[in-house]
N, C-alpha and C positions, 0 to 999 in steps of 0.2 A: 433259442432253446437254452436255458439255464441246467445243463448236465454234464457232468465231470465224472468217469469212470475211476474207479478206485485204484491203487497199485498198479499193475501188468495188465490191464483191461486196455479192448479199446472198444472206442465206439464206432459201427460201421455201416454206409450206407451203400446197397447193393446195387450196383451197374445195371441196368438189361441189356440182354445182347440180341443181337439182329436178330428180324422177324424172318428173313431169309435165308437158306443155305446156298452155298457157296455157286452150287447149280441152279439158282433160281428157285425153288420151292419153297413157298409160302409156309410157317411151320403155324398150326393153330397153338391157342391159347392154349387148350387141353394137354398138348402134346410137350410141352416145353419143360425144361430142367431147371431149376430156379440157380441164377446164375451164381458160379464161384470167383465170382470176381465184384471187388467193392472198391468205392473209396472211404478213408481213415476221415472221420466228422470229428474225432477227437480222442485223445489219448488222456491216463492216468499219469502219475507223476515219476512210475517205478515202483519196484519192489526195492529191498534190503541186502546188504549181504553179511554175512554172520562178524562184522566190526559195526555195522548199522549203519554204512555208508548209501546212500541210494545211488541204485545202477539205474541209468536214463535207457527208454529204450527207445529202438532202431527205427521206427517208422515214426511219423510226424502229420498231422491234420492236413488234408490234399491228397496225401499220396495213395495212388491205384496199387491194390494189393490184389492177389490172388491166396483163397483159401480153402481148404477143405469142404468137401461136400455137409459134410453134418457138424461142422464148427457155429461156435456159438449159441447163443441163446437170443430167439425172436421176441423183442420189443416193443410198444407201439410208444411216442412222441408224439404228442403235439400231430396228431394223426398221420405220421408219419411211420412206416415199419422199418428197423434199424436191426442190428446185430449186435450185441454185445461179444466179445469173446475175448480170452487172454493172447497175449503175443504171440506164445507158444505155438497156436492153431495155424497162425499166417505164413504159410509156403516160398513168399514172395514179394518183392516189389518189384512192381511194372514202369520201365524208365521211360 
C-alpha cells in the first residue's frame, strides 16, 4: 500500500478482540463494540514548532495503541478499513 499520512496523522489498523468473555459467553456479531485498540500501519513525518523545526512523534509503524472510542476518521485501502487519526486521539501504547 503506497500511503503516507500527512504531519501528526497516523495510520491505523484495528485489532479484534475475543469473540468470548471472560466467563465463557459467546458474544454475536450484533452485540460487539468495534474495538479501541489498533496497531500504527504508518505514521506522518511530524508537525512544526513556531522556529520550523519538526517534532518526531512518539509512536512508530508496529506499535499496539489504544484509542478513543470515536477517534479518527474510517478509511477503506486497497479493501482494507483503516483509521486515519492525529496523535493527539492515541491514549496509549500497549508494551
Amino acid at each position: 500500500m503506497a500511503f503516507t499520512p500527512l504531519h501528526d496523522r497516523v495510520l491505523v489498523r484495528r485489532v479484534e478482540s475475543d469473540e468470548k468473555t471472560k466467563g465463557g459467553l459467546i458474544i454475536p456479531d450484533t452485540a460487539k463494540e468495534k474495538p479501541a485498540e489498533g496497531e500504527v500501519v504508518s505514521v506522518g513525518a511530524g508537525t512544526r514548532d513556531d522556529d520550523g523545526d519538526r517534532i518526531a512523534l512518539d509512536v512508530k509503524a508496529g506499535d499496539r495503541i489504544l484509542f478513543g472510542k470515536w477517534s479518527g476518521t474510517e478509511i477503506t485501502l486497497d479493501g482494507e478499513e483503516l483509521l486515519i487519526m492525529k496523535e493527539s486521539d492515541i491514549l496509549g501504547i500497549i508494551s
